[in-house]
N, C-alpha and C positions, 0 to 999 in steps of 0.2 A: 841352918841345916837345909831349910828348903832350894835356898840356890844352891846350894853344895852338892844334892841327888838330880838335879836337874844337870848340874856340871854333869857332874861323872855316870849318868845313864843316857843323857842326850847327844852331848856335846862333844863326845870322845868315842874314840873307837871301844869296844867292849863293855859299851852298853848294856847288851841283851845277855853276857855273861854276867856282868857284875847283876843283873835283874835275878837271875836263874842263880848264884851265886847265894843274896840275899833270900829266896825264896826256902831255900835247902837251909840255910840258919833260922829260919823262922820255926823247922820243922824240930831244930834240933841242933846243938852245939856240934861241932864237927873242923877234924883239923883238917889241913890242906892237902896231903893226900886223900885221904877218905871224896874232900871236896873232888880232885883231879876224877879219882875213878868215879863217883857215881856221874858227873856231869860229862863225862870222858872227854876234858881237857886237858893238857900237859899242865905238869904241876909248875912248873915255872911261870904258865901263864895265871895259875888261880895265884901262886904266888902276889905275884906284881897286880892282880887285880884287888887283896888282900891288904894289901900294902898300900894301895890308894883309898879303901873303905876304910883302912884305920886310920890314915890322915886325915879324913875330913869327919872321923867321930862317929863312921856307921856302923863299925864293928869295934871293937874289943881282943884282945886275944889274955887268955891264962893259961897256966901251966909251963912245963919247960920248955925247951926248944924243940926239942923233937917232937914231943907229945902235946906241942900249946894247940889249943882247942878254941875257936873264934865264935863267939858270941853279936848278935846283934844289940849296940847299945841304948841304954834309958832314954836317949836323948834322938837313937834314932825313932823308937818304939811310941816318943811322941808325936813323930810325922809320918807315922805308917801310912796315913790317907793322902799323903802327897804322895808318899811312894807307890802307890798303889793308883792314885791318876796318873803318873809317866808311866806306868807301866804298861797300862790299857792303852796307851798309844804305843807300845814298843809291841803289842802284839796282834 
């Protein structure tokens, strides 16, 4: 997990969304429009940045299609302090 958040926050373009991203699921489960409007990014792009944190095991999603609701996972919640060192450098 720890090179996985270092992948996808450093090493690639949207970074500093997937950071702002995960900070807004820390606060609170939330599907991806909800995500689009309060971060005011188009939703195709939280989309595709969703879809990369759930490949590499950082997020989760439940519920249905329209209304599934993206969680951050067990597994990420036990490298919160990595994540939380890239992130100090992202900002």
């Amino acid at each position: 997990m720890e090179k996985a958040l270092w992948y996808l926050l450093t090493a690639t373009r949207g970074g500093e969304n997937r950071v702002r991203i995960i900070r807004v699921l820390s606060e609170r489960p939330q599907n991806a429009n909800r995500l689009a409007d309060e971060l005011d990014v188009g939703y195709k792009t939280i989309r595709h940045h969703l879809d990369a944190l759930e490949s590499h095991g950082v997020v989760e999603a439940g519920g249905d299609k329209y209304g599934r609701l993206y969680f951050l996972t067990d597994q990420f919640e036990r490298y919160r302090d990595t994540f939380e060192e890239i992130a100090t450098h992202l900002d």
